[in-house]
Steps between C-alpha positions, in 0.01 A plus 500: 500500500199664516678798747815503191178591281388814664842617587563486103156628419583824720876534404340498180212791568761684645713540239205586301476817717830564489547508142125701477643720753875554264255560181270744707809681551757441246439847339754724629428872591730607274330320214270779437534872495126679446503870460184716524387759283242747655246708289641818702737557715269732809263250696213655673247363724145362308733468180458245265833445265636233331829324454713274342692210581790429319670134542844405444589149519843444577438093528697281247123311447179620424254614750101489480337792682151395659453809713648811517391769790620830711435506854494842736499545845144608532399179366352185715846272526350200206353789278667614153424737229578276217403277184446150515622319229467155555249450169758596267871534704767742386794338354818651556784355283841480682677871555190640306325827602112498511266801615163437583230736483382756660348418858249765650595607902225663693674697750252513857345886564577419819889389522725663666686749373898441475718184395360148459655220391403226206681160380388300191394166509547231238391126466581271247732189353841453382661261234393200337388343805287793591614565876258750698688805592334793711711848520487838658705781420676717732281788660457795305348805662258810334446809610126584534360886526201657631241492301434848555895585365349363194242725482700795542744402235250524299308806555838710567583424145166635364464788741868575320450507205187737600666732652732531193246555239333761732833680510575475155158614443576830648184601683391838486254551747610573840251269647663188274820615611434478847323175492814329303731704816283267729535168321869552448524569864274188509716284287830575751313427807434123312830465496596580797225219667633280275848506646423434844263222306140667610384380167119571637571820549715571180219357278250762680779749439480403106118464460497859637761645245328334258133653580695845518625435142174451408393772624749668330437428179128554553596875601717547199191379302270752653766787451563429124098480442449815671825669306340374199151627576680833576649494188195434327326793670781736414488404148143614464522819754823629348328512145164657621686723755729649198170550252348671777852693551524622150125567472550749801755599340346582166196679633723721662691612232149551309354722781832685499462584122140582532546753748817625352243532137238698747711770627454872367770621279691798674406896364765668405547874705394816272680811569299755665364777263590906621339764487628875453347763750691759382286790520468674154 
């Protein structure tokens, strides 16, 4: 009797588990579709962005969300970027949408550069009788960049627009000229690095155009202050140099007229008086 007991007390235990184990996992995958929506859509390393997770249910009862998480490949195996919810669950009504914030990602400086994958997590109950459900999606994957790439994408778009207000500016010293020659030159060799992805070298490349527009402009400065000061100077020369001009010219004529006053006036030739010798 007392053996009947423990057989029925186990039987009974065990079908505890079994039914714990059916309501652990009675959710199925296709229950739930979760999109996310990223801040941007370039991912560089030591980049913080955020995203969104959008839930779909697609379950014919409701479903209480208790946590909600992304998980990437560079991450320990149990850890999650993700909000607990467990204070104050999110219901999601039956073949309802929800979005939940905004969740902040802190991409590692030091992760590698090229595809890594991510899954979401989820943990919560469904239906009336509240049965614990845990979910991952399917693996996603992101591209991350160098964090150098981002740099240059950056700077290549100032040192562009640079470049085209220096031209537009139409320099007229030759030394300004020269100096935007050398950062255009500059500017193409950036380029080129950045093709063959040598973005250390393309962001010296840009920093160096950029200290030659600089330069530029500081030359076109000095040219247009000295043209000025030219300018300045001629406009008081010219003035003084005429008044001196027409002075000259003024005494001139007087000393002409004065000695033309001074001269003698010509005598006019008498006719010779004869004598007659005749003999008387």
């Amino acid at each position: 009797m007392k053996a009947s007991a423990l057989a029925l007390i186990a039987i009974s235990i065990s079908i505890i588990c079994i039914l714990n184990i059916g309501f652990a996992s009675a959710l199925n995958q296709n229950e739930i579709s979760v999109s996310p929506s990223w801040s941007t859509p370039i991912y560089y390393q030591g980049d913080s962005v955020s995203v969104k997770l959008i839930l779909t249910s697609n379950s014919s009862e409701e479903l209480k969300i208790y946590f909600i998480g992304i998980h990437f490949d560079w991450m320990a195996s149990d850890s999650f970027y993700g909000r607990d919810l467990s204070a104050d669950p999110v219901v999601v009504s039956s073949y309802k949408t929800y979005v939940f914030d905004p969740m902040a990602i802190n991409i590692p400086a030091n992760v590698s550069v090229g595809s890594h994958s991510y899954f979401i997590g989820i943990e919560g109950t469904q239906g009336t009788l509240s049965i614990s459900f845990t979910w991952d999606s399917e693996i996603r994957t992101m591209q991350i960049q160098d964090s150098n790439s981002k740099v240059f994408n950056e700077l290549i778009q100032q040192v562009n627009a640079n470049i085209t207000k220096a031209v537009e500016a139409e320099y007229q010293s030759a030394e300004a000229q020269s100096l935007l020659e050398q950062a255009a030159n500059e500017y193409a060799e950036a380029w080129l690095s950045s093709g063959d992805e040598k973005w250390e070298d393309a962001i010296i490349h840009l920093q160096n155009a950029d200290s030659y527009l600089e330069q530029a402009e500081a030359a076109e400065q000095r040219y247009a202050e000295q043209s000025a000061e030219q300018q300045r100077l001629l406009s008081i020369v010219v003035p003084i140099v005429v008044i001196i001009v027409v002075i000259i010219v003024v005494v001139l004529i007087a000393v002409i007229v004065r000695k033309r006053r001074k001269q003698p006036e010509a005598v006019a030739d008498q006719p010779l008086e004869t004598q007659d010798f005749t003999p008387e």
